[in-house]
N, C-alpha and C positions, 0 to 999 in steps of 0.2 A: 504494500500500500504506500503512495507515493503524496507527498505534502508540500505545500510551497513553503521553500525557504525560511520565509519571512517568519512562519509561525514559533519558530524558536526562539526569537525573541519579543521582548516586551511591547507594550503597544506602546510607548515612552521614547522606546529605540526606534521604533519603525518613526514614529514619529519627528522626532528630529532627522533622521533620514531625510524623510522626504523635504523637510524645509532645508538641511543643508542641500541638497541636490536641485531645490528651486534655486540659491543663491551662489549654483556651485560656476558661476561667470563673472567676470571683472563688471561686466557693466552692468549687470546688475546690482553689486552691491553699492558700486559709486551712485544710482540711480535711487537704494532705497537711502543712502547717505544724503544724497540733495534732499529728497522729499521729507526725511527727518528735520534738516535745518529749515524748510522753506513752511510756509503757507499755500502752496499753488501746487499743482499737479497737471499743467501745460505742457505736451511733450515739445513745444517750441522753447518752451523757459529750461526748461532741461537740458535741452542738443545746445543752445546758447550758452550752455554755461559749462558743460561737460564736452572731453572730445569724441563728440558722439552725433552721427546723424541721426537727424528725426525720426527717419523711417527705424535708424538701430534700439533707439528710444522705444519707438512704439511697439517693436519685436522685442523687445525684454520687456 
């Protein structure tokens, strides 16, 4: 009888998992770094302020 992986660990583990592997890219995290400092959520105020195009903005 065969099981996914995942079940031997906690649901704690899986869990940070998956949020490190959402932020597991540079421009993401520089992305949730602006939005922590800022008030706005504009991907033009973003790519303006980050070396990041719009469209890479809007893809992360």
């Amino acid at each position: 009888m065969t099981y996914a992986k995942t079940a031997a660990f906690t649901e704690d583990q899986q869990q940070l998992a998956r949020v490190a592997k959402a932020l597991a890219h540079p421009a993401r995290v520089a992305i949730i770094q602006f939005l922590a400092a800022q008030k706005t959520c504009i991907s033009g105020d973003i790519a303006a302020e980050l070396p990041l195009s719009r469209t890479t903005v809007s893809q992360h």
